[in-house]
C-alpha positions as CSV (number, residue, x, y, z in Angstrom):
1,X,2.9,33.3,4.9
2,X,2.4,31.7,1.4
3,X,2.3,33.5,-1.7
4,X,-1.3,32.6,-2.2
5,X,-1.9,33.4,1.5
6,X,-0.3,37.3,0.6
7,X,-2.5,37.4,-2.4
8,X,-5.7,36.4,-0.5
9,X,-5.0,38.9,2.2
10,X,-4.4,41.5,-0.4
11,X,-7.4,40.6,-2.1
12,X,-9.6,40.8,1.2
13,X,-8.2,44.5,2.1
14,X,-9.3,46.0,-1.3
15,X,-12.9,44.3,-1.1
16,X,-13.0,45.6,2.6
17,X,-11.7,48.9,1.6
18,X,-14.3,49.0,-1.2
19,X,-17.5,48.1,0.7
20,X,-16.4,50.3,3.6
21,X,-16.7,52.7,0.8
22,X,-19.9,51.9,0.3
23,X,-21.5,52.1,3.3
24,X,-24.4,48.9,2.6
25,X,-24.5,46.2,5.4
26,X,-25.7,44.0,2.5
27,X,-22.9,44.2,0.7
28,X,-20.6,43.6,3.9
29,X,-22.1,40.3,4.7
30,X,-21.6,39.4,0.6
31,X,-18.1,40.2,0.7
32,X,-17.5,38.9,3.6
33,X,-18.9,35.1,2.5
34,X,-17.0,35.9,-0.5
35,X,-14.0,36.1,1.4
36,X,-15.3,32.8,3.2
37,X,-15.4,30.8,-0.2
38,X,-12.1,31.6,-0.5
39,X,-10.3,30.4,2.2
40,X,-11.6,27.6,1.6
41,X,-11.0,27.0,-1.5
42,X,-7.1,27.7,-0.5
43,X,-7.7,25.2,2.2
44,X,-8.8,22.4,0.5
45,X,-6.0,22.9,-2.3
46,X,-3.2,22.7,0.7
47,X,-5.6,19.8,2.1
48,X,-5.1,18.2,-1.2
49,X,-1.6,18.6,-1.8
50,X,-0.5,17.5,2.2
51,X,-2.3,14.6,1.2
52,X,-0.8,13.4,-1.9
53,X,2.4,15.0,-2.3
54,X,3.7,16.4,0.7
55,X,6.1,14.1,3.2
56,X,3.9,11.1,4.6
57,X,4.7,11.8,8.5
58,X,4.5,15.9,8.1
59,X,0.9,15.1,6.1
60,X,0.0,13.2,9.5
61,X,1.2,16.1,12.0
62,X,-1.0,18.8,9.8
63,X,-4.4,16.7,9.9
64,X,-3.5,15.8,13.4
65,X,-2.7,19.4,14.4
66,X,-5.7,21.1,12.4
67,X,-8.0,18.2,13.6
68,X,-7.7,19.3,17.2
69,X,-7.9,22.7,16.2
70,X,-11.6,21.5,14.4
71,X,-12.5,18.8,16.4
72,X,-16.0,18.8,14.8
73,X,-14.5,18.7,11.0
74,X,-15.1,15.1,9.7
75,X,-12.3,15.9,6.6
76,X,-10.2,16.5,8.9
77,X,-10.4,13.5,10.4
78,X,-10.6,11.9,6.9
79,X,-7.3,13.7,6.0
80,X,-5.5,12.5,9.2
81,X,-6.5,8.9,8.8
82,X,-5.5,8.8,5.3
83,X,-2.4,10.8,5.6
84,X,-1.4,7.8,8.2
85,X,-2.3,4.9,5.8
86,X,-0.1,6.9,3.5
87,X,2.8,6.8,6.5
88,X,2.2,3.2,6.9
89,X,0.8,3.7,10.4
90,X,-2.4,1.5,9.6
91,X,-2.9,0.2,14.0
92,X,-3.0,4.2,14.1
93,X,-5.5,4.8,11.3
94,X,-7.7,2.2,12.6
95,X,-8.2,5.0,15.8
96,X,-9.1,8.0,13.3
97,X,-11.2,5.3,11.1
98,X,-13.1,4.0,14.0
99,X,-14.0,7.8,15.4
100,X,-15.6,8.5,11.7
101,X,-17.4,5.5,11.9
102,X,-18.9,5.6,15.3
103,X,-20.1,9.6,14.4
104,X,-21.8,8.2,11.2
105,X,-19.5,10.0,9.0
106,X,-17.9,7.4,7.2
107,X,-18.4,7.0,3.4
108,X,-17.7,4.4,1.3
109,X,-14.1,5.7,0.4
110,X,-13.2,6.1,3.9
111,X,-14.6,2.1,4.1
112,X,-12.2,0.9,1.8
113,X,-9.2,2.1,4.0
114,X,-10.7,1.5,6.9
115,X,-10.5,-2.1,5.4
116,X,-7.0,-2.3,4.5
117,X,-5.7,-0.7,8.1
118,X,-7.6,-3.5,9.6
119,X,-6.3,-6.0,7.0
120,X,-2.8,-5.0,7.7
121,X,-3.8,-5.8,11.6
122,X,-5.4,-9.1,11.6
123,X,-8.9,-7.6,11.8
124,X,-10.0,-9.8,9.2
125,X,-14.0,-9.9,10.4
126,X,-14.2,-6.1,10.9
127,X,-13.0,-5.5,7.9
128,X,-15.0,-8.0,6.1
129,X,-17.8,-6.1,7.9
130,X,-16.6,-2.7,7.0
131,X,-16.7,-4.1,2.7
132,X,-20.2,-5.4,3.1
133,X,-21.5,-1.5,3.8
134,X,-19.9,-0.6,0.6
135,X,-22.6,-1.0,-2.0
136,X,-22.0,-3.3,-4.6
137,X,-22.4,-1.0,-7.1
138,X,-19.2,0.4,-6.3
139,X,-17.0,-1.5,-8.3
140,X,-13.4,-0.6,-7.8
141,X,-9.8,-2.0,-8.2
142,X,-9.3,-1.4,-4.3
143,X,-12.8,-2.8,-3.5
144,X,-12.1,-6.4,-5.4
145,X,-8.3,-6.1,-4.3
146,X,-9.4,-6.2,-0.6
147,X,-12.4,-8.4,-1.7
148,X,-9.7,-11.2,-2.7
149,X,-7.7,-11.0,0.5
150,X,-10.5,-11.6,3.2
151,X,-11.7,-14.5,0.5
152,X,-8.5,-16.2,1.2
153,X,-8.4,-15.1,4.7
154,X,-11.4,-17.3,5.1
155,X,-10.6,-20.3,2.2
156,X,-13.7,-19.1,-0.1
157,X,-11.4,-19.9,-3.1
158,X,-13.8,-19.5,-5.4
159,X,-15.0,-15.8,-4.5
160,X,-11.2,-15.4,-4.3
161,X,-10.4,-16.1,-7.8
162,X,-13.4,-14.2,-9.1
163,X,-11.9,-11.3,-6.7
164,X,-8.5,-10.8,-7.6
165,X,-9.9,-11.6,-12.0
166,X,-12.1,-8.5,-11.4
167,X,-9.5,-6.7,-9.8
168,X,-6.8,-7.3,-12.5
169,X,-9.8,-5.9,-15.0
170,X,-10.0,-2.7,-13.1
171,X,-6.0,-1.6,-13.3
172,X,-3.5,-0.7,-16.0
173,X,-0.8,-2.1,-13.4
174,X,-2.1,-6.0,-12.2
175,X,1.1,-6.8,-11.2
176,X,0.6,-7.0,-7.6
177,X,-2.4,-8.5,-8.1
178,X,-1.3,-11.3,-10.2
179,X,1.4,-12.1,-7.5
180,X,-1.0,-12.0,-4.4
181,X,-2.7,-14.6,-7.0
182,X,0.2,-16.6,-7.0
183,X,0.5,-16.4,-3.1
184,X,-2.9,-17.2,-2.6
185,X,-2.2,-20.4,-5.2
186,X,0.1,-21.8,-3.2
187,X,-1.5,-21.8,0.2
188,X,-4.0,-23.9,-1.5
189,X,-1.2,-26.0,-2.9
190,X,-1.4,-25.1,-6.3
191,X,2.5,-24.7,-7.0
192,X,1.9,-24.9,-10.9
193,X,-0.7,-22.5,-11.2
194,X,1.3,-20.1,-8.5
195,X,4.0,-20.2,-10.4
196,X,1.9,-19.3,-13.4
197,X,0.4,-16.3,-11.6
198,X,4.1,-15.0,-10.7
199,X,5.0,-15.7,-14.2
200,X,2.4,-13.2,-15.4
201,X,2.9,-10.3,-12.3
202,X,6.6,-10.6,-14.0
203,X,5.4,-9.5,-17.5
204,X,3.5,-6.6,-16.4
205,X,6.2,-5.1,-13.9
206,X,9.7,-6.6,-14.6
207,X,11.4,-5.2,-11.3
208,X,9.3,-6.6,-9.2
209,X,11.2,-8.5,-7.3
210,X,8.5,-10.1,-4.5
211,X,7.0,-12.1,-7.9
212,X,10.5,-13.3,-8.9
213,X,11.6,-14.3,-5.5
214,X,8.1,-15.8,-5.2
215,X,8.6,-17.9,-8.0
216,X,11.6,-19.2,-7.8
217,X,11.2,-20.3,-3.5
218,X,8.0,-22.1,-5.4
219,X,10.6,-23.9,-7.7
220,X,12.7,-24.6,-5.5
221,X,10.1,-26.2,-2.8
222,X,9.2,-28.9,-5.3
223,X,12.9,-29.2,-5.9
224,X,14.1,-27.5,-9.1
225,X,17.0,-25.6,-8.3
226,X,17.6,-23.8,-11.5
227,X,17.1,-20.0,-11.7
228,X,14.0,-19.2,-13.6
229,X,15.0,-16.9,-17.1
230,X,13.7,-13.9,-16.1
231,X,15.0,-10.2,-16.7
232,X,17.4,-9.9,-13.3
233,X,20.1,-7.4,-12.1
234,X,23.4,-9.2,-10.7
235,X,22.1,-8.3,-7.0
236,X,19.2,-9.9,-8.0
237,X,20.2,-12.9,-9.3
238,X,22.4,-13.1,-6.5
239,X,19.8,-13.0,-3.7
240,X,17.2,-15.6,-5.4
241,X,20.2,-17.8,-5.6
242,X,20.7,-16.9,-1.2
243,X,16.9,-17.2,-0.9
244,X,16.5,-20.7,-2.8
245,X,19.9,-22.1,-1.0
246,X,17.8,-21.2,1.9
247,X,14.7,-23.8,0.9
248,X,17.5,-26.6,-0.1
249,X,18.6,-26.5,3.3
250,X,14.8,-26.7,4.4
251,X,14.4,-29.6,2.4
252,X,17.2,-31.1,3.6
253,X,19.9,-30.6,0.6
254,X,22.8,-29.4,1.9
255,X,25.2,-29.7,-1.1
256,X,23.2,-27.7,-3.5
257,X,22.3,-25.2,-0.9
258,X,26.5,-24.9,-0.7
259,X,26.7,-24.6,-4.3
260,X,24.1,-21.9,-4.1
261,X,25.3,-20.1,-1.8
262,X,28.9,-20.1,-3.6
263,X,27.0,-18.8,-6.8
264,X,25.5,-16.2,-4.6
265,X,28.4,-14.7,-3.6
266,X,30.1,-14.7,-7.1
267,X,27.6,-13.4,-8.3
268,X,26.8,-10.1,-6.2
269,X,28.6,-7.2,-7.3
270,X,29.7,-6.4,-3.7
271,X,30.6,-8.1,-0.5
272,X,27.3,-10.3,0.0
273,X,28.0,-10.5,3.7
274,X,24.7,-12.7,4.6
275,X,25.5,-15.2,2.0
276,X,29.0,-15.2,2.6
277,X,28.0,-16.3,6.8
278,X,26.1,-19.1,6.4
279,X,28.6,-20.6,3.7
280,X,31.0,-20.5,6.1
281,X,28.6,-21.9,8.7
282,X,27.4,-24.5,6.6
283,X,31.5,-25.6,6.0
284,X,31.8,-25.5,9.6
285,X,29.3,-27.9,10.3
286,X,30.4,-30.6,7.1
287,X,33.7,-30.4,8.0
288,X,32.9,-31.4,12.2
């Protein structure tokens, strides 16, 4: 039992001893709902912090558990669903997400997830669907964030850009926005304006590596070879050099792709095993 568990218990003999005392049915009912308040105030605290800071799968098995213990308990339900978003078991959540909705007890918050487990599974009209019952007064970073992605799902470029500028507005930390940007830029085949986007996810989050790698497999499409200057560990330089020797050999240039690869593994602090096997594949097959 918890500390706070021990106190409450402690706290609940004394009132009990105290209106037994008393003799007053009145005052037994009141001290009981007293006690009522309590728990769950204590519940919702542990509800709170299995949510947000305990281990993603042990969040998941307490919802789950104390959901079939309250079947009827729609934050429960909640807890469990978001507690598996949080575990990155969105096909999962989808289940929990689709019971709250079908009961009616779905709010907008529980929307917005429900949007980005179906996202994360291709259900790109259902979650369209699920975003249109979200007012539009509710104006969030998540809401435009998800906003942009089923815009480019469906080629509405121009909703997507106004998507992902609100949604850089909304946040302290665009980064990831600015690089979805980018990635959205380039299915359009914008290279010059993706690259821009990547640029900018760059100077608000330095290690992120998705926008550096993003950039330079953009360069090196349109064949520039050359590293961008950008702040880079030595593993990082080294697998941007493996990952752009990759699109030479896509576009057909096997002798920079060789020298690339040979930077690669000069580069890399350690044994860069992956590097290291498809130089010595690509020798193989130059030398036959």
């Amino acid at each position: 039992m918890s500390i706070r568990a021990k106190h409450l218990s402690s706290f609940a003999l004394i009132i009990t001893m105290g209106v037994a005392g008393c003799g007053d049915p009145d005052a037994d009912r009141e001290a009981i709902q007293s006690l009522d308040d309590l728990n769950v105030i204590d519940e919702s605290n542990l509800n709170d912090i299995m949510l947000n800071f305990a281990d993603p799968n042990q969040a998941v098995e307490y919802f789950k558990n104390s959901s079939l213990s309250n079947p009827d308990r729609a934050d429960l339900k909640r807890g469990h669903a978001a507690s598996l978003m949080r575990a990155r078991r969105s096909e999962e959540a989808v289940l929990i997400f689709e019971q709250l909705d079908s009961a009616g007890e779905a709010k907008d918050g529980d929307r917005l997830l429900y949007a980005e487990a179906l996202i994360q599974n291709n259900g790109w009209e259902e979650a369209q669907n699920q975003l249109n019952q979200i007012p539009p007064t509710i104006e969030s970073y998540n809401r435009y964030r998800l906003e942009a992605m089923v815009a480019d799902y469906r080629q509405d470029w121009e909703k997507s850009d106004a998507f992902y500028e609100n949604a850089a507005g909304l946040t302290t930390r665009p980064a990831a926005v600015y690089n979805n940007w980018g990635i959205s830029m380039l299915s359009r085949g914008n290279a010059q304006a993706a690259e821009e986007k990547f640029r900018r996810a760059i100077s608000y989050d330095r290690d992120l590596f998705n926008a550096k790698n993003n950039l330079a497999i953009s360069r090196a499409k349109r064949g520039n070879y050359e590293l961008p200057i950008l702040p880079m560990t030595a593993v990082e330089k080294a697998q941007l050099l493996h990952n752009m020797a990759l699109q030479a050999l896509r576009n057909g240039k096997t002798d920079i792709a060789a020298g690339l690869l040979e930077e690669a593994v000069d580069t890399h602090p350690q044994h860069f095993e992956a590097a290291v096997a498809k130089l010595e594949t690509l020798t193989n097959s130059v030398q036959r």
